[in-house]
C-alpha positions as CSV (number, residue, x, y, z in Angstrom):
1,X,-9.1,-11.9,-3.1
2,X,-12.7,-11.5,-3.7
3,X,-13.4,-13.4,-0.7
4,X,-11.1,-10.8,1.4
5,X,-12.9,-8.1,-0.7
6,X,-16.7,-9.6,0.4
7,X,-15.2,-9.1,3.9
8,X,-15.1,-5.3,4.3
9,X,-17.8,-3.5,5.6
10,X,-20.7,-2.6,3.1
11,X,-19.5,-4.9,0.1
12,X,-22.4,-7.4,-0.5
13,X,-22.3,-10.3,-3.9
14,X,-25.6,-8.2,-5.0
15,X,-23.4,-4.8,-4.9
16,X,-21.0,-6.5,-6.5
17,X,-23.0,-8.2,-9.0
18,X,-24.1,-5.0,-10.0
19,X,-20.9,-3.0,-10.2
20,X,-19.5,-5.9,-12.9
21,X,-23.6,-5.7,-14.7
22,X,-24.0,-9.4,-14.3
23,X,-26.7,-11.4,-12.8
24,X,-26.4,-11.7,-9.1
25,X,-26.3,-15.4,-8.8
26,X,-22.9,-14.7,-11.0
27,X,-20.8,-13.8,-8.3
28,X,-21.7,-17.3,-5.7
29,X,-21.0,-19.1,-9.3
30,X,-17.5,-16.8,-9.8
31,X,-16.7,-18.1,-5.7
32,X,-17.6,-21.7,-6.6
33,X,-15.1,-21.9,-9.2
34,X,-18.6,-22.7,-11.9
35,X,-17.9,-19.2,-13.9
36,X,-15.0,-18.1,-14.9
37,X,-14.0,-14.3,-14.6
38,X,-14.4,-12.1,-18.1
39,X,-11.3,-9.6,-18.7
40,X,-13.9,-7.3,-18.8
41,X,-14.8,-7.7,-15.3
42,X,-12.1,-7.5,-13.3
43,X,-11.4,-3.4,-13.1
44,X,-15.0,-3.1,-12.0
45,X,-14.2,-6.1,-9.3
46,X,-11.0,-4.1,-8.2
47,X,-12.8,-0.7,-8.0
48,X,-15.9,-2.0,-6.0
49,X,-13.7,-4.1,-3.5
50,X,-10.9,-1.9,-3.1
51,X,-8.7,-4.4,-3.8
52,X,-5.9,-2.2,-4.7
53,X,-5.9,0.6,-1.8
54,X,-3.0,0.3,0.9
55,X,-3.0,2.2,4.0
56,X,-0.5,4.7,4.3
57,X,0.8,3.8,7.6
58,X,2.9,7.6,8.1
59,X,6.4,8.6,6.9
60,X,9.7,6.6,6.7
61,X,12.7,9.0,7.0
62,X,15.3,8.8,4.3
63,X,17.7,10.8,5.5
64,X,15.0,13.0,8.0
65,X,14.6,11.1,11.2
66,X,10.6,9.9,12.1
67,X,10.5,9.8,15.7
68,X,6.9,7.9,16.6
69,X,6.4,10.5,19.6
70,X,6.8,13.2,16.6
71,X,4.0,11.6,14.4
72,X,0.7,11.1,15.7
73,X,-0.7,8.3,13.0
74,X,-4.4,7.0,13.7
75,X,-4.7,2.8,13.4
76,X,-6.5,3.2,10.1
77,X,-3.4,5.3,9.0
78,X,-3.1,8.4,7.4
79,X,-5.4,8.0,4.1
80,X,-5.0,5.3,1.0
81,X,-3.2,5.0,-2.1
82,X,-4.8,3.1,-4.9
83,X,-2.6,1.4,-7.0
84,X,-3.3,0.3,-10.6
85,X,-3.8,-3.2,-9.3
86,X,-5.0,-5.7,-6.7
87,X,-2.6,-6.1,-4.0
88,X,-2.5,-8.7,-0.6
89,X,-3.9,-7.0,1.9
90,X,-0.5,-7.7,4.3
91,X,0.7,-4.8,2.8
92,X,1.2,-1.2,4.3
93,X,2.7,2.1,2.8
94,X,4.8,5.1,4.1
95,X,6.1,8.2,2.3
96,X,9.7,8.8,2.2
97,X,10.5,11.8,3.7
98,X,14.4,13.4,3.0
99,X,16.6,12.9,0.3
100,X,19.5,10.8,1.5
101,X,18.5,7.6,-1.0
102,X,18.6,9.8,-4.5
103,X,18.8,9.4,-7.0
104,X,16.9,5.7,-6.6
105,X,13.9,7.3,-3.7
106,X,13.0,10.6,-3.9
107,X,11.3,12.7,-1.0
108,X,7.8,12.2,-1.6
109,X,8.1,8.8,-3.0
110,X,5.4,5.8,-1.9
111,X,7.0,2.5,-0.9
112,X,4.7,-0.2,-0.4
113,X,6.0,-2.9,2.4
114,X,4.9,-6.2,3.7
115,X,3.5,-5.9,7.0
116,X,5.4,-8.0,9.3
117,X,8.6,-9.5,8.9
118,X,9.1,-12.3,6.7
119,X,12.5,-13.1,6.7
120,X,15.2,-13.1,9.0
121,X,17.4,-10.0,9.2
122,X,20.4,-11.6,7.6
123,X,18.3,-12.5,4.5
124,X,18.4,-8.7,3.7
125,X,22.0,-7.9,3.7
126,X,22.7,-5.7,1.0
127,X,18.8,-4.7,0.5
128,X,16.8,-1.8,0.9
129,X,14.2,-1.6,3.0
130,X,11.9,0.3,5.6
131,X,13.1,-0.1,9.0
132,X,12.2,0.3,12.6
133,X,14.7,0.6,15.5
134,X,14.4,-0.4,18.7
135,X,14.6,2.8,19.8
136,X,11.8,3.4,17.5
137,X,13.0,5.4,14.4
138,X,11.9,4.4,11.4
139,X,14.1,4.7,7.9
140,X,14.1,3.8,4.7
141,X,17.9,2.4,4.7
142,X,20.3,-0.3,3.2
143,X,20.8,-3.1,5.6
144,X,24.1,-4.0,6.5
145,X,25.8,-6.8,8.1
146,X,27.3,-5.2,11.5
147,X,30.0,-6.2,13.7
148,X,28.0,-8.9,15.3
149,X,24.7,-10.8,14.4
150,X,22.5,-8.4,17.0
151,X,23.2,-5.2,15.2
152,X,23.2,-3.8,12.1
153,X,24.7,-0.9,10.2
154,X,22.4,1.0,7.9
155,X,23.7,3.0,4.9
156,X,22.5,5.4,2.6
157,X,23.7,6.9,-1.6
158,X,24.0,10.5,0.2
159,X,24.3,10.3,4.4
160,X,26.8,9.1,6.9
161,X,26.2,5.5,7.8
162,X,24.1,4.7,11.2
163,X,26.2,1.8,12.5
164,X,25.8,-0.6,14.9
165,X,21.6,-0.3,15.8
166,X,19.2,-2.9,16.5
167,X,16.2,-3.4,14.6
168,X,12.8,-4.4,15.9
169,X,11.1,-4.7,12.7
170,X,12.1,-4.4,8.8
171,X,9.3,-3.8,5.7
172,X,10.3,-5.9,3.1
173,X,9.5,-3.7,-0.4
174,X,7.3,-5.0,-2.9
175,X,6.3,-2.0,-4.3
176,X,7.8,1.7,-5.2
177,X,5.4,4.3,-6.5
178,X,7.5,7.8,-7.5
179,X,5.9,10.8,-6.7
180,X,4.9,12.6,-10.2
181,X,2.9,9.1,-11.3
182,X,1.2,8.8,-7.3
183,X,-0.4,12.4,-8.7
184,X,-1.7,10.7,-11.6
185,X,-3.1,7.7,-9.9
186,X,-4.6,10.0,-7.7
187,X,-5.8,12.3,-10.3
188,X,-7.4,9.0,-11.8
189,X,-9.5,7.8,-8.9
190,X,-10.4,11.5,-8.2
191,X,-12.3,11.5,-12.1
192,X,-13.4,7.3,-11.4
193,X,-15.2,8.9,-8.5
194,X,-16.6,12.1,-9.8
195,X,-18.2,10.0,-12.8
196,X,-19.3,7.3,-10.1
197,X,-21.2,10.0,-8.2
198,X,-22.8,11.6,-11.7
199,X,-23.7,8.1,-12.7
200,X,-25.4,7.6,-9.7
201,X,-27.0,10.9,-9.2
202,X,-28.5,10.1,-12.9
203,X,-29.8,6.5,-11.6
204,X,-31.7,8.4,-8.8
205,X,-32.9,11.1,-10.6
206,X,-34.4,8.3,-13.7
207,X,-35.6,6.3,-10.5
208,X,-37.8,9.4,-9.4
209,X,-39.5,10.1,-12.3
């Protein structure tokens, strides 16, 4: 994951180095399996390398219906959620939007989904999951078994069933973030950042004098 981390644009072993206050040569000894990683390290590794933000990738309709022609989303997606750890980066998010899946997903909610399709279809019979038709809607549904191994039916705790639909892709959950604690992890990073910024706006002032 470090490795992956290294990989984004503008994270260097010396900026890293320096964000876990260890020698540089620490982090090539870290990769090289010579130096073990200290607990006390590995929040400032996640928080340099962004090893825990997931793209939010638009809205999945529980009960509304996302139409892509009705949602504009950019490649990079719609912004990031950080979660309170380090993730794979196969993983995408979308915000549930209606309220046919209370009392278990409420509008608002963040589910966190693995990017393409693992499994077959009929390894999610009975399951949750985000789904895309081929007709493109996407939902955040129950998968059911329909009347023959093309289609499926997709049920809900508080809507009328949407039978007989093929799917084109289904996001596999690995993650559910309600909405009251995405506020706090939000709220989190917001006051990580703000004291970031005022540490390193003290650095540069110490540098000038």
């Amino acid at each position: 994951m470090i490795e992956r981390g290294l990989e984004k644009p503008g994270k260097t072993k010396g900026g890293l180095a320096m964000a876990m206050g260890v020698r540089p040569g620490a982090v090539s000894e870290i990769l090289a399996e010579i130096r073990l990683i200290k607990a006390s390290e590995i929040q400032p590794i996640i928080d340099y390398l962004e090893l825990n933000s997931v793209p939010i990738m638009g809205r999945v309709g529980a009960g509304a219906v996302i139409e892509p022609e009705h949602e504009q989303v950019p490649p990079e997606g719609l912004g990031e959620i950080e979660l309170p750890f380090p993730i794979s980066e196969e993983t995408i998010a979308f915000e549930v939007a209606g309220d046919s899946m209370l009392p278990k997903y409420e509008n608002g909610d963040i589910i966190v989904v693995f990017k393409e399709q693992r499994h077959p279809v009929s390894s999610f019979y009975g399951e949750e999951a985000a789904v895309r038709l081929k007709t493109g809607e996407r939902y955040l549904k129950t998968i059911e078994r329909g009347k023959s191994a093309s289609v499926v039916n997709l049920t809900s705790f508080n809507a009328k069933p949407i039978n007989g639909v093929k799917l084109e892709w289904i996001g596999e959950i690995c993650v559910t973030l309600p909405r009251g604690q995405i506020e706090r992890l939000r709220a989190k990073a917001a006051g990580r950042a703000r004291k970031a910024a005022k540490t390193h706006g003290g650095g540069a002032k110490g540098a000038s004098k």
